[in-house]
Every structure is written in C-alpha cells, then in structure tokens.
VEXVEXBA-379844 format. One record per residue: residue in one letter; chain; x, y, z of N, C-alpha, C, O in turn. Coordinates in steps of 0.1 Angstrom, whole numbers, m for minus. Layout:
<pts>
PT  type  mol  n.east  n.north   n.up  ca.east  ca.north  ca.up  c.east  c.north   c.up  o.east  o.north   o.up
PT     a    A       X        Y      Z        X         Y      Z       X        Y      Z       X        Y      Z
...
</pts>
This chain:
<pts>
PT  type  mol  n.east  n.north   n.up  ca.east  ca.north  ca.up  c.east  c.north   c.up  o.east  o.north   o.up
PT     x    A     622      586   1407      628       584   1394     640      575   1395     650      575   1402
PT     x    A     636      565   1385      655       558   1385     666      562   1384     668      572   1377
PT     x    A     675      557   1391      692       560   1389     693      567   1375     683      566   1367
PT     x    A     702      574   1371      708       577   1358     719      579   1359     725      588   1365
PT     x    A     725      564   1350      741       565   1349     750      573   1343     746      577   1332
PT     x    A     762      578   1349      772       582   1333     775      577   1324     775      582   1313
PT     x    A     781      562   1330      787       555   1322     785      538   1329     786      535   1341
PT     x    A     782      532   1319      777       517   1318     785      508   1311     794      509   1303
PT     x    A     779      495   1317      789       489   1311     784      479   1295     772      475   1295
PT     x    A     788      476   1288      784       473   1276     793      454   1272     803      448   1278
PT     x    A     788      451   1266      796       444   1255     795      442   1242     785      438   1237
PT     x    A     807      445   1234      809       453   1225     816      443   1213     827      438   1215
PT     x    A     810      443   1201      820       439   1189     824      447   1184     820      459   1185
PT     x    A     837      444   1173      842       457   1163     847      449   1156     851      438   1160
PT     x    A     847      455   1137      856       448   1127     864      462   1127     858      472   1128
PT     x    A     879      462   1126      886       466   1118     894      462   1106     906      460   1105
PT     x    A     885      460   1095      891       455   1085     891      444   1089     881      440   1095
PT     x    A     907      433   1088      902       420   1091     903      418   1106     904      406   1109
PT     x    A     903      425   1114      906       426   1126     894      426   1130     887      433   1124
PT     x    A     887      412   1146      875       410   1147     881      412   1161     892      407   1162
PT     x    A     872      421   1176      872       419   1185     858      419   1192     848      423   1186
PT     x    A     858      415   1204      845       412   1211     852      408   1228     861      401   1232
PT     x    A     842      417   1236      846       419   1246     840      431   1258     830      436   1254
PT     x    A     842      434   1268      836       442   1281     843      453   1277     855      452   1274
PT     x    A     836      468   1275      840       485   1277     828      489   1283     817      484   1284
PT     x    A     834      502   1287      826       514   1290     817      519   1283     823      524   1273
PT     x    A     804      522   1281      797       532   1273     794      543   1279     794      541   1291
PT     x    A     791      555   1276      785       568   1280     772      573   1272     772      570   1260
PT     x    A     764      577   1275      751       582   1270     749      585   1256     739      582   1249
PT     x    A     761      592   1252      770       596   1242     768      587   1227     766      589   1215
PT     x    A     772      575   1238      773       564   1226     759      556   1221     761      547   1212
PT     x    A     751      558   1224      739       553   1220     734      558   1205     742      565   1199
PT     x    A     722      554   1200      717       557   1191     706      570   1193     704      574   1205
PT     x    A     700      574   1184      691       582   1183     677      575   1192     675      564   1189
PT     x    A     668      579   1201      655       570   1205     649      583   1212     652      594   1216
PT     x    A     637      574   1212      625       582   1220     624      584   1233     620      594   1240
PT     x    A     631      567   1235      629       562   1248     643      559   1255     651      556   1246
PT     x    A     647      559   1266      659       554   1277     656      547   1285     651      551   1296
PT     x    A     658      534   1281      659       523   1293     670      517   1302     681      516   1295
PT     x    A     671      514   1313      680       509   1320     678      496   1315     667      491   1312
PT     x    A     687      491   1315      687       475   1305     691      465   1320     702      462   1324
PT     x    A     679      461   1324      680       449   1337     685      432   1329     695      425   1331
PT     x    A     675      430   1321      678       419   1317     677      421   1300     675      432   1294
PT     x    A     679      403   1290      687       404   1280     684      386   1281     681      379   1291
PT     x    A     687      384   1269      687       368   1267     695      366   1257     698      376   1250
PT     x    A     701      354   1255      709       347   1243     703      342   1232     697      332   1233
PT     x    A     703      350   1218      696       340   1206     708      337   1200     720      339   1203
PT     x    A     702      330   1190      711       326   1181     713      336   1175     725      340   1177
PT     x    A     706      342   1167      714       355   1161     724      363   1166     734      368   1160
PT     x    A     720      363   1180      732       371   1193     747      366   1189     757      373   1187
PT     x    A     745      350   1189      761       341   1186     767      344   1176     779      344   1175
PT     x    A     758      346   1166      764       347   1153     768      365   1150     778      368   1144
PT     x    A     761      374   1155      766       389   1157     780      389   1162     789      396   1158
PT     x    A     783      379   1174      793       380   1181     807      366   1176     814      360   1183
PT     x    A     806      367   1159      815       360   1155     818      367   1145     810      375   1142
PT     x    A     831      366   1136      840       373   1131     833      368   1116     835      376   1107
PT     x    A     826      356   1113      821       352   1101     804      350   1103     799      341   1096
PT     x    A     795      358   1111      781       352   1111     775      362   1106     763      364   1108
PT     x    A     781      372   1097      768       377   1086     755      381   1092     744      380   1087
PT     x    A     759      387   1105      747       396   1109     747      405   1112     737      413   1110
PT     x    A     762      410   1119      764       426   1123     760      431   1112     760      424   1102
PT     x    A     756      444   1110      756       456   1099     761      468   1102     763      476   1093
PT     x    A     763      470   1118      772       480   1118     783      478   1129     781      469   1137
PT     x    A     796      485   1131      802       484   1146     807      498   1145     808      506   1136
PT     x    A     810      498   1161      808       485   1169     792      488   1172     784      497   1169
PT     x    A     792      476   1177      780       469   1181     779      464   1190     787      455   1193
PT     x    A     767      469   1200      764       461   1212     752      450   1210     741      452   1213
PT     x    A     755      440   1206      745       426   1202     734      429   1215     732      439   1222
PT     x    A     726      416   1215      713       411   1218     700      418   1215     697      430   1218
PT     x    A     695      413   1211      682       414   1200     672      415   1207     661      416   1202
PT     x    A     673      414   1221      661       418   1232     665      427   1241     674      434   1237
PT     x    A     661      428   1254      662       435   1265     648      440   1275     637      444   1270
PT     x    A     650      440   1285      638       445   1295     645      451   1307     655      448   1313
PT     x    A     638      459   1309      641       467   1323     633      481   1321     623      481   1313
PT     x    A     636      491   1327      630       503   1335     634      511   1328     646      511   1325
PT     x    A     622      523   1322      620       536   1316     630      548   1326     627      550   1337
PT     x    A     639      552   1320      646       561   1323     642      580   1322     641      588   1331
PT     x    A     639      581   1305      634       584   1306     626      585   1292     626      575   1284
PT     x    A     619      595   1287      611       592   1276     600      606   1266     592      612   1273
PT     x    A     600      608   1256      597       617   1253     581      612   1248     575      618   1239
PT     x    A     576      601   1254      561       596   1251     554      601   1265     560      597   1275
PT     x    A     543      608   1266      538       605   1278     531      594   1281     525      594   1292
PT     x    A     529      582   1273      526       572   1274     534      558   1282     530      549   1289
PT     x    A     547      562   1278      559       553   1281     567      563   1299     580      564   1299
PT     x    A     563      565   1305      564       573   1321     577      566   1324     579      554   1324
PT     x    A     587      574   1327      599       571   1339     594      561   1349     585      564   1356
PT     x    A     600      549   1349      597       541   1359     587      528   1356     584      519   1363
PT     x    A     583      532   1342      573       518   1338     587      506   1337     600      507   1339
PT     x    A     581      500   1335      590       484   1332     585      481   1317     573      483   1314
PT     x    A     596      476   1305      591       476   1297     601      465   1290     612      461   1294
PT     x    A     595      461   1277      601       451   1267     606      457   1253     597      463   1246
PT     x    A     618      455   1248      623       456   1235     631      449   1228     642      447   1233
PT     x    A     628      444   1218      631       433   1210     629      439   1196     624      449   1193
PT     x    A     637      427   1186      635       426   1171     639      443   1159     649      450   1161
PT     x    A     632      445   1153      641       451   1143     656      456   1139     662      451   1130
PT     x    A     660      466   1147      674       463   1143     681      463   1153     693      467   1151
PT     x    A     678      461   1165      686       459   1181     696      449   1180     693      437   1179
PT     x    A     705      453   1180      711       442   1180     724      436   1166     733      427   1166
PT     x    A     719      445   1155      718       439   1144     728      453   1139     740      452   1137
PT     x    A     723      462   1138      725       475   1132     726      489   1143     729      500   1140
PT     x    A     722      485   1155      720       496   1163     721      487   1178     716      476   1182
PT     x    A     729      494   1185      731       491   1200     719      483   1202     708      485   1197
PT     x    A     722      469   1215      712       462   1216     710      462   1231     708      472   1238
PT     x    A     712      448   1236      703       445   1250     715      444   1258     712      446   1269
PT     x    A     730      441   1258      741       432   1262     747      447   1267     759      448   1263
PT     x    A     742      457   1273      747       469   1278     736      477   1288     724      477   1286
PT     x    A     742      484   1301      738       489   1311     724      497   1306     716      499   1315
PT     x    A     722      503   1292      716       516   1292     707      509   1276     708      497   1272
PT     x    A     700      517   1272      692       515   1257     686      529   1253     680      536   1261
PT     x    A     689      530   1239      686       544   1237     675      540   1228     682      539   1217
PT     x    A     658      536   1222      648       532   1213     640      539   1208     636      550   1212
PT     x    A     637      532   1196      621       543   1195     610      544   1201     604      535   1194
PT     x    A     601      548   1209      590       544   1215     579      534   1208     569      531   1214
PT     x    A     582      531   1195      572       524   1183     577      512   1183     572      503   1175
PT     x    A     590      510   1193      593       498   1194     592      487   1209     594      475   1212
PT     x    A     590      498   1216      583       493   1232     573      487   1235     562      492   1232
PT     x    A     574      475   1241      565       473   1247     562      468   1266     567      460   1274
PT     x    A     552      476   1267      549       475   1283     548      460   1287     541      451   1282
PT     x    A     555      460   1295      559       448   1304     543      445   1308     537      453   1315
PT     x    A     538      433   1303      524       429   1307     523      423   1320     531      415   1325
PT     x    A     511      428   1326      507       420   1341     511      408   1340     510      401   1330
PT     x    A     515      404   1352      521       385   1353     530      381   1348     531      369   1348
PT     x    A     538      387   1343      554       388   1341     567      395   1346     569      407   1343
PT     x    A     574      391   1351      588       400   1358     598      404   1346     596      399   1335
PT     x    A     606      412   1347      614       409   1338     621      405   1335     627      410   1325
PT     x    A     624      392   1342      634       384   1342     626      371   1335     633      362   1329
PT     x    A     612      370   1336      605       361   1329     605      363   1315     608      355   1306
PT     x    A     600      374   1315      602       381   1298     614      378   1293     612      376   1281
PT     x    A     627      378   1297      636       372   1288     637      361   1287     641      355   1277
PT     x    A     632      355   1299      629       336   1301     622      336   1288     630      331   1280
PT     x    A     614      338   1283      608       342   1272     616      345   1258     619      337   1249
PT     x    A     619      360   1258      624       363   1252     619      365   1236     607      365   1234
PT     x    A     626      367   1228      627       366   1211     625      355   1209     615      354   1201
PT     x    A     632      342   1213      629       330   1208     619      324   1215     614      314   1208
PT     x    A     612      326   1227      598       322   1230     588      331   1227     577      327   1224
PT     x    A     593      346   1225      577       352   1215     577      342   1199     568      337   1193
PT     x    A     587      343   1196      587       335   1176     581      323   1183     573      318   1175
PT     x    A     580      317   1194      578       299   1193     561      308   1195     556      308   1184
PT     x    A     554      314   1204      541       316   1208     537      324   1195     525      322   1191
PT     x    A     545      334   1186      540       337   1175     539      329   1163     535      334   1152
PT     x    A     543      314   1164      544       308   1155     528      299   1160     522      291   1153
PT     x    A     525      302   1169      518       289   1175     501      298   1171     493      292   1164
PT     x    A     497      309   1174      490       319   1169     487      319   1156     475      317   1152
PT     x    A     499      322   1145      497       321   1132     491      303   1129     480      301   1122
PT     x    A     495      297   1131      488       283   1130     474      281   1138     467      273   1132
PT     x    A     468      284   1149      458       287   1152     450      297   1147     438      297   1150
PT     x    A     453      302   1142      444       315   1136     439      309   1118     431      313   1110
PT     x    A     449      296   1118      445       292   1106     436      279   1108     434      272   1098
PT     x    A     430      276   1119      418       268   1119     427      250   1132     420      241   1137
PT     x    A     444      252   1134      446       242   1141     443      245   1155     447      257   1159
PT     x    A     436      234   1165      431       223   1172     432      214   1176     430      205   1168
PT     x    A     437      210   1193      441       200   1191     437      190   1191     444      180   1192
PT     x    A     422      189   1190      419       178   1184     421      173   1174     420      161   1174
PT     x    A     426      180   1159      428       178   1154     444      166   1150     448      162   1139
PT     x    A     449      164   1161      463       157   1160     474      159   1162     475      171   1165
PT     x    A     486      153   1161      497       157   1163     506      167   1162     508      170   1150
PT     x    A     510      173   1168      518       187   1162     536      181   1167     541      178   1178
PT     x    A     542      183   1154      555       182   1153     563      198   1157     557      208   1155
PT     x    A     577      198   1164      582       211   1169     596      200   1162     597      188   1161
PT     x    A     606      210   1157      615       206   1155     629      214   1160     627      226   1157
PT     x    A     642      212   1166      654       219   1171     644      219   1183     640      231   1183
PT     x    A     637      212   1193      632       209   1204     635      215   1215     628      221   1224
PT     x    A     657      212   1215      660       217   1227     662      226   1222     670      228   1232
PT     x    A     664      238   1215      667       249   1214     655      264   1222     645      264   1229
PT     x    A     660      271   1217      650       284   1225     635      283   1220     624      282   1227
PT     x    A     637      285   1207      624       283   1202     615      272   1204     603      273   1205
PT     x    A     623      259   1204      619       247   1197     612      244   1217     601      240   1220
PT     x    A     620      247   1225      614       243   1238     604      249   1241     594      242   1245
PT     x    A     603      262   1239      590       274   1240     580      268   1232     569      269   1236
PT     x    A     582      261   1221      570       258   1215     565      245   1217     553      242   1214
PT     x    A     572      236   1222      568       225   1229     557      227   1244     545      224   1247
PT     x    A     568      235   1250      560       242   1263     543      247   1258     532      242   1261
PT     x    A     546      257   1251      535       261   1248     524      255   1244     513      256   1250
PT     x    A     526      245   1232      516       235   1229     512      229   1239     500      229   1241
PT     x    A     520      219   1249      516       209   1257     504      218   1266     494      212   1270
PT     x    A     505      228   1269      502       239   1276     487      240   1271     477      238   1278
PT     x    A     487      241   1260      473       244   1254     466      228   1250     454      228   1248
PT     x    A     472      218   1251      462       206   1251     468      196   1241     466      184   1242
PT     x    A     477      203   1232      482       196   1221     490      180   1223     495      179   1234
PT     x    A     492      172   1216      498       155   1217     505      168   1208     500      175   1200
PT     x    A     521      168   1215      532       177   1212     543      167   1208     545      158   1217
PT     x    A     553      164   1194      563       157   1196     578      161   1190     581      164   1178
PT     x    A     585      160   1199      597       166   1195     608      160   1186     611      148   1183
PT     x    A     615      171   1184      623       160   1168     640      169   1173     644      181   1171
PT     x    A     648      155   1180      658       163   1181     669      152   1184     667      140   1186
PT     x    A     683      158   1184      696       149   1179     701      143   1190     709      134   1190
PT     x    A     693      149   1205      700       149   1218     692      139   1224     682      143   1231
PT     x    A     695      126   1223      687       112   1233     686      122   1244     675      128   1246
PT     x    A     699      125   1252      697       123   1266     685      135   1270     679      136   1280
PT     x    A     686      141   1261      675       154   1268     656      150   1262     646      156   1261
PT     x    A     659      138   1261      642       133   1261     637      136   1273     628      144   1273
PT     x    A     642      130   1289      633       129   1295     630      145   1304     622      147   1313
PT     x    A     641      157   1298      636       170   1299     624      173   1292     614      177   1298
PT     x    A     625      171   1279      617       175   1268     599      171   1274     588      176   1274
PT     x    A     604      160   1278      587       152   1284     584      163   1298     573      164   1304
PT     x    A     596      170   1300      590       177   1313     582      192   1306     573      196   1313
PT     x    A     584      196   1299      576       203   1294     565      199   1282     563      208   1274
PT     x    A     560      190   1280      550       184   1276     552      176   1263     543      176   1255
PT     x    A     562      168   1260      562       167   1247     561      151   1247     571      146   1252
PT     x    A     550      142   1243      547       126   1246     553      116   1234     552      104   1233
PT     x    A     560      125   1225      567       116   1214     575      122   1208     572      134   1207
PT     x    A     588      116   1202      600       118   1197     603      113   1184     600      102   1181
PT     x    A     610      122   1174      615       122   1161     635      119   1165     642      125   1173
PT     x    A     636      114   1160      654       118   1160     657      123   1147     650      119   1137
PT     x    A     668      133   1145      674       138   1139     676      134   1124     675      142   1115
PT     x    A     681      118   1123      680       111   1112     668      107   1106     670      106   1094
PT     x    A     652      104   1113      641       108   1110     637      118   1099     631      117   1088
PT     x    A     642      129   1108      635       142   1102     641      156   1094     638      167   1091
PT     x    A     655      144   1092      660       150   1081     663      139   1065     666      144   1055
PT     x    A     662      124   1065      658       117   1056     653      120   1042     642      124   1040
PT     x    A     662      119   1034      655       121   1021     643      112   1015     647      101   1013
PT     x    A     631      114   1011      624       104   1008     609      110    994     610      118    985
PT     x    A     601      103    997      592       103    986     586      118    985     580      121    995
PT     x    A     585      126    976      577       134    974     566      138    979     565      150    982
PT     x    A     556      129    982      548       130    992     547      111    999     548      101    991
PT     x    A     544      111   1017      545       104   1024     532      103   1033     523      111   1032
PT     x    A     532       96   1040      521        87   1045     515      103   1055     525      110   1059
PT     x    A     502      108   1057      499       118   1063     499      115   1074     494      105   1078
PT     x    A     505      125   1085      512       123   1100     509      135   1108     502      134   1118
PT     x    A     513      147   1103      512       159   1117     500      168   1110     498      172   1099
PT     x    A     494      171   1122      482       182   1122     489      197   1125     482      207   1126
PT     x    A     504      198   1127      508       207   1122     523      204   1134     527      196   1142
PT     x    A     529      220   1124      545       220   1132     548      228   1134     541      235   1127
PT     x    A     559      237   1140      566       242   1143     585      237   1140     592      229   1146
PT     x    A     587      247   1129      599       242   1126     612      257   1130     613      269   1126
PT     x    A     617      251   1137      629       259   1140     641      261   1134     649      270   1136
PT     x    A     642      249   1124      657       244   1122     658      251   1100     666      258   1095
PT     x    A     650      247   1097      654       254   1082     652      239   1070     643      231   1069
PT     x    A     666      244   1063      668       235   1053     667      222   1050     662      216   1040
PT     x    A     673      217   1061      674       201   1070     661      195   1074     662      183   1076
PT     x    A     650      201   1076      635       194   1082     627      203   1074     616      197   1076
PT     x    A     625      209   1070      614       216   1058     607      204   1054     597      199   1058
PT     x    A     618      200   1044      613       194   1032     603      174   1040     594      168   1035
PT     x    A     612      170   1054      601       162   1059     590      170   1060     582      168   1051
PT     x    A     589      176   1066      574       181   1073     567      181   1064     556      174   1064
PT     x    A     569      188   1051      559       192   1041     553      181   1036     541      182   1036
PT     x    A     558      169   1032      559       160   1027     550      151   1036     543      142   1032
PT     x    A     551      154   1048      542       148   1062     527      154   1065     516      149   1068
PT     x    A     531      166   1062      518       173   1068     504      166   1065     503      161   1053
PT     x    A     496      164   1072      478       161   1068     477      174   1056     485      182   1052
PT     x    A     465      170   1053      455       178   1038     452      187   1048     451      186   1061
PT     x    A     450      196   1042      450       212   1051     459      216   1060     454      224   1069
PT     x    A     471      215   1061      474       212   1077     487      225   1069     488      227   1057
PT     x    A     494      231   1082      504       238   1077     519      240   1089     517      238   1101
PT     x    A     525      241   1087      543       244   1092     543      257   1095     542      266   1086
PT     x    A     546      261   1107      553       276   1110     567      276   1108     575      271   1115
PT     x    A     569      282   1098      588       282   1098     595      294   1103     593      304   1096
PT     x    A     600      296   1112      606       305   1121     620      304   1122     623      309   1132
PT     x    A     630      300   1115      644       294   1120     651      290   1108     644      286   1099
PT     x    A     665      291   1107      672       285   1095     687      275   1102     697      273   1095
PT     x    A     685      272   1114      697       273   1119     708      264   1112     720      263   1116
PT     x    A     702      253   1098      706       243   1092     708      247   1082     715      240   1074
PT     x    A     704      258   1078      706       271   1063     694      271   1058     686      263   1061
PT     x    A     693      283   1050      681       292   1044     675      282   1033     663      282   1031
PT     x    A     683      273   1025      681       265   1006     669      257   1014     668      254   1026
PT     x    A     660      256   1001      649       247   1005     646      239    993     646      245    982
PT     x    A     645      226    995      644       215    984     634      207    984     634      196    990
PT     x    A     624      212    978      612       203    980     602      205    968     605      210    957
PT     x    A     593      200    970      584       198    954     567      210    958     565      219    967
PT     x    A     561      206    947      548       214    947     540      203    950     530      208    955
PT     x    A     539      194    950      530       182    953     526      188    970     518      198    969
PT     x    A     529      186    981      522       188    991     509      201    992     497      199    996
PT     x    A     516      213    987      509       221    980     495      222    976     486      226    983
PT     x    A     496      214    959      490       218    955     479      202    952     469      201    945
PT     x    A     485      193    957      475       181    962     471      173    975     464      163    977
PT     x    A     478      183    984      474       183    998     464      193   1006     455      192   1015
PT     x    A     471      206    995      465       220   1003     470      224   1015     464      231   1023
PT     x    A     483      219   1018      491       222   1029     498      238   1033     496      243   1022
PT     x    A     502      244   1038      509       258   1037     517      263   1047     513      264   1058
PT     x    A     530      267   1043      539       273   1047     536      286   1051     529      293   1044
PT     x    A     540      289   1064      535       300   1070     551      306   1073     558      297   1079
PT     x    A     555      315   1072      564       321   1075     564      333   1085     557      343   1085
PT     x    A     577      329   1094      572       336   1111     585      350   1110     596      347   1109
PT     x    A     583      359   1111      592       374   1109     587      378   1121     579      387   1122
PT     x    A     590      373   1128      588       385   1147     599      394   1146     599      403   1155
PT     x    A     610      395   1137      618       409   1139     611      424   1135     616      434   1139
PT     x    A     600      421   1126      598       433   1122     582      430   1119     576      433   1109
PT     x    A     578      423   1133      559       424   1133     558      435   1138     567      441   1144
PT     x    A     543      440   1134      541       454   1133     538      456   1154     534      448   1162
PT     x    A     541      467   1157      540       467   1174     530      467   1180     531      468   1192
PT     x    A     516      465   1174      502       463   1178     501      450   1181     495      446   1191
PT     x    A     509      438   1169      505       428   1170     513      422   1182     510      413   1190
PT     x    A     527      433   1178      539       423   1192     532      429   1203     527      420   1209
PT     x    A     529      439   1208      521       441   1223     509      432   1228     508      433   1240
PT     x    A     500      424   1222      492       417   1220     496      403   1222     492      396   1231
PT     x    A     509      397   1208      514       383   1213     513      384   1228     505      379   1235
PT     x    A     527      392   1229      529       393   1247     519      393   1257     518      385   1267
PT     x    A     512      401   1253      500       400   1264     493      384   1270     487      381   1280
PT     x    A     497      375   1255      489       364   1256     501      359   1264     499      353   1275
PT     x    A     518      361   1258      527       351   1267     525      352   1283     528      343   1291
PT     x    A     520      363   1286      518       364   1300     503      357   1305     499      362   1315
PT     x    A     497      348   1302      484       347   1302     485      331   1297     489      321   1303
PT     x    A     476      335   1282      467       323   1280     479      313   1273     477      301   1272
PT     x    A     492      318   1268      504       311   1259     513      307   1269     520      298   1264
PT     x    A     517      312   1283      523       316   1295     531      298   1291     522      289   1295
PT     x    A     542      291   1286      549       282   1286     552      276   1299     557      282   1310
PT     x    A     549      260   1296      550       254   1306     561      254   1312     570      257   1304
PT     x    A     567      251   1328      577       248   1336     590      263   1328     601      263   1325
PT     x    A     582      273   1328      591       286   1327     602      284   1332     610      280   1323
PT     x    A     605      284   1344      617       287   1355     627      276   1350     639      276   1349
PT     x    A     618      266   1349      629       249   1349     640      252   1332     651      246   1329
PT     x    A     636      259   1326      643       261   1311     654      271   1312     661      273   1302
PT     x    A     658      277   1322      665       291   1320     681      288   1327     682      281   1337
PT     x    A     688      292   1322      703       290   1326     707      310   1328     708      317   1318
PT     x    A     710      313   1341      716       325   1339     729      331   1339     734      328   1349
PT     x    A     734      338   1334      746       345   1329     744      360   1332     734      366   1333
PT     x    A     759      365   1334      757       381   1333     769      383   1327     778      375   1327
PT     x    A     770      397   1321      781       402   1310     793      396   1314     800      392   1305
PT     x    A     797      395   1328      810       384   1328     816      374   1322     828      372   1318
PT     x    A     802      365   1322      798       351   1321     794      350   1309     794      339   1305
PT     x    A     791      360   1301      784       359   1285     788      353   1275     780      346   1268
PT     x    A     799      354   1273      809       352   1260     808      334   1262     808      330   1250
PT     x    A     808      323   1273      804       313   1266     796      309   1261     798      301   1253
PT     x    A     783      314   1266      766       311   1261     766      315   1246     759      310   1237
PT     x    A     774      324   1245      777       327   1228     779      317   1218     773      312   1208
PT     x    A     790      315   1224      794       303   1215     788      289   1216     789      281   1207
PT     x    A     784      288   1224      774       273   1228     765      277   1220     762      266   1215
PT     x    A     756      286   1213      744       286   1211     746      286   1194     738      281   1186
PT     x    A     759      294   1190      762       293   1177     769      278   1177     769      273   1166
PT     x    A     773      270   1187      776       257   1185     766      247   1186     768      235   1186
PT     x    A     754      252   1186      738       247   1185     739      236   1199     735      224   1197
PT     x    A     742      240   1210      742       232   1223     729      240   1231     727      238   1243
PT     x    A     722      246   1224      713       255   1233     707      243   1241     704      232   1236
PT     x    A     704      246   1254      693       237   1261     680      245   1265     683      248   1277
PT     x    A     674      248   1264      662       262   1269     670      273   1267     677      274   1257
PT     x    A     669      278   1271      669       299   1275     683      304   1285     686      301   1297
PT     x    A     688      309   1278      697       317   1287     691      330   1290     683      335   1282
PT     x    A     693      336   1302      687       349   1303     701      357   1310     707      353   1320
PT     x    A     705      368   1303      715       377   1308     710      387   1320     699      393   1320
PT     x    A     720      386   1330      713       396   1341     728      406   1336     740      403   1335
PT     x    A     718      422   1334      729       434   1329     726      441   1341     737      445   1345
PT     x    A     719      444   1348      719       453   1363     723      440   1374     723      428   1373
PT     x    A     728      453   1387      732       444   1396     744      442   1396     748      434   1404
</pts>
C-alpha cells in the first residue's frame, strides 16, 4: 500500500478582501474536499487557467483558499470504489479542480471517483501531464473535427496560439496523423521548433488576426483555434464549404465579431470544445486514444519541468502568454 502522509505540502491562494496572497503551506488531510477517491498527487502541469487562478485579477478562483491546477496524476491512496484499488495510477482533470475545489499543485487530492480516470497502458505519469488538459482539449478538438467527416486528404488544417499548450499538442497531433499542419503564431524564432513537431507552413500573427472581407478566398480544410476573439473571425471567413473550426481557447477574449455568411453560404461550423466538463466515458476514451493512436508527436522534446519551488514563474509566463510547449509540475519527490 502507498505511503500515507499527515501533512503535505500544497500551494495555496487566498483573497482576503482586497488582500491577494499566493504561496508554499502545509496541508493536512483535513483540509481537502469531500471525494471518493485519495490520490497521492506525483505530477500536475501548468494551464493557462492555472495563471490566471493564481492572480489577484484572473476571474477564475471561486473559492479560497485554493489549491490551483486543473489536472493531476499519481497513485490511489485510497478509495471507496472497488474499481479504483490502492495503488492503481490514475488521471484527474477538469470540472472544478482547480477552480472551486483543491486541485493538482499539492502533495495529496481528495475526488470523486466519476471524475478519475485510469492511467491508460503506454503512458507514465509524467507523460500524462506532458499531456495534460491542454493536450487532451488539442486531441479532443482533433476527434470532434474527425468525427465530422475531416481527412487529410482533404487539405490544410490551420492550429492557431501554435506555441502554446494546446496549440503545440495540436500541431503534434495532426502532423502525427498525416495532416499538411500550419501554424499561426507571433513568435518567428520558434518556427524551426514548430516544424519539429510537424507543422510545414506558417501564418504570422498579423495574418490571422487582419480585419477583412466577410467572406475570403477558401483555404483551410479545417482548424484548431486556441486563441478566441483575435483569430475566430479569420478562420471562419477562410474555411472551405463544409469545413469546420474547433474552438477551444479565449486567451485574446471571449467577444466574437463575425457575420452569418460563412455559415449559411459556406456550410462551415463552429464546433465548440468543453473538456472541463466532458462527460467521463468520453474523457476515459479520449485518453485512451492519447496513449495510442493521438499519442503527439516528439512528446518529451515539448516539456519544461518545475516543482512547487520553481512554480510560481511558469505562472506567470503562461498568463504572460510566453508558453512554449508544456510545463509539467513534479509534486512528489
């Protein structure tokens, strides 16, 4: 049976009134939430949402204190499922981890069993955060557009916020599966990364955010958009007749400015990606594929690691939109 601590260590936000802190404490068993399940929390990754929980104005905490990150993996402690056994290895992510209830950025995790999922063959758990939230949303974005009929023969597929978590996972991914992948992002110098995980053509920033014609010359066989408000309204306006956008991301803001024309004389469609609160049949399943047949290209080469020490910069880089791949937090050890 695994270790069972008393006390772990956490990292911790608090508002008091106008008073914002963030920083390393102690937790005890005590302090957790209500769950099914007890995991020892090995690893943990950096999202964006993570940066913005852990700032005094990002409109995501809902409760404190709060222990941020929106994922986590490591080892069944213990568990009131006989399904979920002391000692499996397991994954948790998305609905309110993070957000509203202690998350991944601490020694211990207290969950519901309806929100676990078993660490799939061909994965460690240090890959699975290489992964993470923002590479399940890039591989769940890539599924919902396959499932709608794209192919890559069918042509180009645009990813946009490229270097970011998502935006790399989904480049990876695509190139991975066969696709002419191209990336749309503000950072020259990280082109000849970006080509390392499969991507054979480039958008810049000023491109693909351009105000222009209502509808435009037909270009991508589909996309992956990470970024929001700022690249929406290209894409749509780009897409081929039938063709559709996974939108997964706002990191440019939520407003969207665009017409009905692509719509409803293209037949184009907005697909919108909610991996916080997909149902757990479907997230046990993504996964299964990320371990497998979605499994993103040059994994290892994307990941930058940190541990609760080291945390608090990756924070702020990621809310300062410098993300380059994946950070992955190591919490054990």
């Amino acid at each position: 049976m695994p270790a069972y601590p008393e006390a772990f260590r956490a990292y911790v936000v608090n508002r008091d009134g106008d008073r914002f802190e963030r920083g390393l404490r102690s937790l005890v068993l005590a302090d957790l939430p209500e769950g099914d399940v007890e995991i020892r929390v090995e690893w943990s990754s950096v999202n964006y949402k993570d940066g913005l929980a852990a700032t005094a104005d990002g409109k995501v905490a809902r409760a404190y204190p709060l222990v941020p990150g929106i994922d986590l993996a490591g080892t069944v402690i213990r568990s009131a499922r006989p399904a979920l056994r002391p000692g499996a290895q397991v994954i948790a992510h998305g609905y309110d981890l993070g957000v509203s209830r202690h998350g991944g950025f601490a020694g211990m995790a207290r969950v519901p069993a309806e929100w676990v999922v078993p660490l799939p063959p061909g994965l460690t758990l240090r890959e699975a955060m290489a992964i993470g939230t923002a590479g399940f949303t890039a591989g769940l974005s890539v599924v919902e557009l396959e499932d709608r009929g794209l192919e890559p023969a069918d042509g180009p597929v645009l990813v946009t916020g490229a270097t970011g978590g998502v935006g790399s996972t989904a480049v990876a991914i695509l190139a991975e599966r066969g696709y002419e992948v191209w990336a749309a992002t503000g950072k020259d110098d990280e082109r000849a990364w970006l080509e390392t995980l499969g991507a054979v053509g480039f958008m810049t920033r000023d491109e693909v955010t351009a105000e222009g014609r209502p509808l435009e010359s037909e270009r991508w066989a589909g996309a992956v958009d990470s970024v929001g408000a700022a690249t929406l309204p290209y894409i749509l306006r780009t897409l081929r007749r039938g063709a559709a956008v996974a939108a997964c991301g706002n990191a440019s803001g939520p407003a969207l400015v665009t017409t009905v024309f692509p719509f409803i004389l293209r037949g184009t469609a907005l697909l919108g990606i909610d991996s916080a609160y997909l149902a757990i049949e479907k997230r046990r399943r993504v996964w299964e594929r990320l371990a497998t047949d979605l499994r993103p290209r040059s994994l290892a080469e994307r990941v930058t690691e940190v541990t609760l020490d080291t945390l608090e910069p990756a924070l702020d880089a990621i809310r300062a939109g410098e993300a380059r791949g994946r950070w992955v937090v190591r919490i054990g050890g």
